[in-house]
Legacy VTK file of the C-alpha trace (Angstrom):
# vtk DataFile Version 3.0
C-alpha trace
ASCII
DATASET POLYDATA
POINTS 160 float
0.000 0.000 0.000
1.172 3.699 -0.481
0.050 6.425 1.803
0.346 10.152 1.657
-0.730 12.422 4.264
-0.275 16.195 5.220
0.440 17.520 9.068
-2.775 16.724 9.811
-4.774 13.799 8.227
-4.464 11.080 5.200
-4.651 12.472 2.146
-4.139 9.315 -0.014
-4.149 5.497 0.264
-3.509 3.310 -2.955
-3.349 -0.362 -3.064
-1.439 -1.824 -5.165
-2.250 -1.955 -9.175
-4.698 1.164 -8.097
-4.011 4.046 -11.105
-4.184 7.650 -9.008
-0.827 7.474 -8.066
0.408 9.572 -10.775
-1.012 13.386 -10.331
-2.815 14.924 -7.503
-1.608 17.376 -4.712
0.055 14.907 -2.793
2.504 14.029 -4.937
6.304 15.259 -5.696
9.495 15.261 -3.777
8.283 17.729 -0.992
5.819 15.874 0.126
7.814 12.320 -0.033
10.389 13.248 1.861
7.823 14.733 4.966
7.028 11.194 5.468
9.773 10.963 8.004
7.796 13.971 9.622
6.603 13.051 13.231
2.618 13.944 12.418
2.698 12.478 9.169
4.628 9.300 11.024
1.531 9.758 13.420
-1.133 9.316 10.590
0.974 6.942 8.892
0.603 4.942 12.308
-2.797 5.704 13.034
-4.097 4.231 9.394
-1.797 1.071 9.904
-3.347 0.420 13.044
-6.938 0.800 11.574
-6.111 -1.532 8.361
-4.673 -4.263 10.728
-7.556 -4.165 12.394
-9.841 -4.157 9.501
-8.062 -7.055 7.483
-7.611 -8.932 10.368
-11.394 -9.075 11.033
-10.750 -7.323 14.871
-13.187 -3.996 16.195
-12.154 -0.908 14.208
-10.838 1.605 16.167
-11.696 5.508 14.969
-10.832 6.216 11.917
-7.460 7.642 11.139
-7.765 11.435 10.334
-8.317 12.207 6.692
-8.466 14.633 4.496
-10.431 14.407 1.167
-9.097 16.656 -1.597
-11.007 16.570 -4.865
-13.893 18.824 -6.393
-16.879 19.672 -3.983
-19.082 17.161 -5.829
-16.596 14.249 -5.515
-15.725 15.300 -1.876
-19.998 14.774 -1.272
-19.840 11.592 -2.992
-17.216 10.385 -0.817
-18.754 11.812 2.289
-21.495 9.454 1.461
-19.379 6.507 1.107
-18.193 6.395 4.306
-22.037 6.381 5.451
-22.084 2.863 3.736
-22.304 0.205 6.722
-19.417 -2.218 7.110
-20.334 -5.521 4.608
-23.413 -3.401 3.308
-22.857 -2.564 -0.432
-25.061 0.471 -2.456
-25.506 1.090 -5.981
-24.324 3.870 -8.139
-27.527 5.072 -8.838
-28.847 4.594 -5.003
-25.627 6.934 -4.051
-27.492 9.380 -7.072
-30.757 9.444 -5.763
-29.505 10.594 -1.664
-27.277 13.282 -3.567
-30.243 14.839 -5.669
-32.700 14.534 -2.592
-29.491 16.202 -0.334
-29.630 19.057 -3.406
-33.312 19.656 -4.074
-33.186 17.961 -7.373
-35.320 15.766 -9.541
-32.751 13.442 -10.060
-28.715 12.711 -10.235
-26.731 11.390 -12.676
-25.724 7.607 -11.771
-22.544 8.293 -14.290
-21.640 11.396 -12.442
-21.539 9.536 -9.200
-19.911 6.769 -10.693
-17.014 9.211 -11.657
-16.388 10.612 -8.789
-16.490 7.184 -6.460
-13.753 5.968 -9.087
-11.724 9.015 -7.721
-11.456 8.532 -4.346
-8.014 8.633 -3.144
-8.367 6.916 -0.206
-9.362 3.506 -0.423
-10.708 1.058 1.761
-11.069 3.421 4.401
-13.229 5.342 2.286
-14.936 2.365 1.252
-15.795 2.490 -2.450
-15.382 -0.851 -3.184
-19.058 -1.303 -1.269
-20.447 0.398 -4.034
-22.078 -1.980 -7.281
-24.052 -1.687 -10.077
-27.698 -1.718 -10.373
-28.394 -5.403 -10.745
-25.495 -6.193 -7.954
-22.665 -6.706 -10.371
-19.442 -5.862 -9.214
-18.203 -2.565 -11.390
-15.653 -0.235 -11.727
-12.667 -0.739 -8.768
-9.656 1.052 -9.215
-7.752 -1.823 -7.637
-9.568 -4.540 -9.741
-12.905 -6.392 -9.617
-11.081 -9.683 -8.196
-9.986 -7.059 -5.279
-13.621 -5.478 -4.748
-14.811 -8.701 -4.354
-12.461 -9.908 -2.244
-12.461 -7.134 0.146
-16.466 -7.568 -0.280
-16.116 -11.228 0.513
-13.593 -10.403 3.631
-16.665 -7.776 4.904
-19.803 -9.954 4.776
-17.547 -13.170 6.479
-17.076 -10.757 9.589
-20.740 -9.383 10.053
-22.300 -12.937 9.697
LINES 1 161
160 0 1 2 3 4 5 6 7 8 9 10 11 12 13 14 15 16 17 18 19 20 21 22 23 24 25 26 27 28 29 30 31 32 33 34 35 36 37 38 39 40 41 42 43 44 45 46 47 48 49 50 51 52 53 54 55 56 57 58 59 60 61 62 63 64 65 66 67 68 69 70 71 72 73 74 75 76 77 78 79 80 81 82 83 84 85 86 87 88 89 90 91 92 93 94 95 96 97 98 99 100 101 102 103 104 105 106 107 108 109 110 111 112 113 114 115 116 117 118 119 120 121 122 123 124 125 126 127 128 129 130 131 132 133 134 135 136 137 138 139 140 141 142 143 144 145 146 147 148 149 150 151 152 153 154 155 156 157 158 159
């Protein structure tokens, strides 16, 4: 996994084979070398201790502190995903419908949504792989659909 973080919360987690890597404000040699920085050693710490606990199938403590950095409308859509319950999953267009009741509107665009979850820097914690298509199917991970459903698979064994 790759994490990035400021002096105050997680920025960015990545597993590996995930594409955002590349661009984004937490990237260049500034901010790699302020990972030996005793806050960002903190978060680093704090988010380790949360995804031992989550992939070893123990209590979750608090989430570590984040920080989500992307466009108003993608920062909402990721707000929502971390209203998802643990081994619950929600569609694209279910995420769509709570965002254009949240803005007074007739309706939201499932796409739109669907762009914006496929953005989010922080994964796991900011669960996006709970969200599927409208029939169920397993869509559109970052990290891979043999990942989503793994990490799916890892969820729903725990809350049985």
């Amino acid at each position: 996994m790759t994490l990035a973080a400021d002096d105050a919360a997680l920025v960015g987690l990545w597993l590996p084979g995930q594409q955002q890597l590349s661009s984004g404000p937490w990237m260049g040699a500034a901010n790699v070398a302020r990972a030996a920085e005793p806050a960002v050693q903190q978060i680093f710490a704090a988010t380790s201790n949360w995804l031992d606990s989550y992939f070893a199938g123990g209590a979750l403590p608090e989430l570590p502190p984040i920080k989500l950095l992307g466009t108003a409308f993608r920062q909402e859509v990721w707000r929502l995903l971390l209203a998802i319950p643990y081994g619950a999953t929600c569609t694209y267009g279910e995420l769509a419908a709570q965002l254009a009741q949240r803005r007074g509107l007739a309706r939201m665009s499932a796409q739109a949504v669907g762009g914006a979850v496929g953005h989010n820097p922080i994964s796991v914690i900011v669960p996006c792989h709970r969200v599927v298509g409208a029939n169920g199917k397993l869509t559109g991970y970052n990290g891979g659909i043999a990942l989503k459903q793994w990490l799916l698979a890892h969820e729903q064994q725990l809350v049985r």
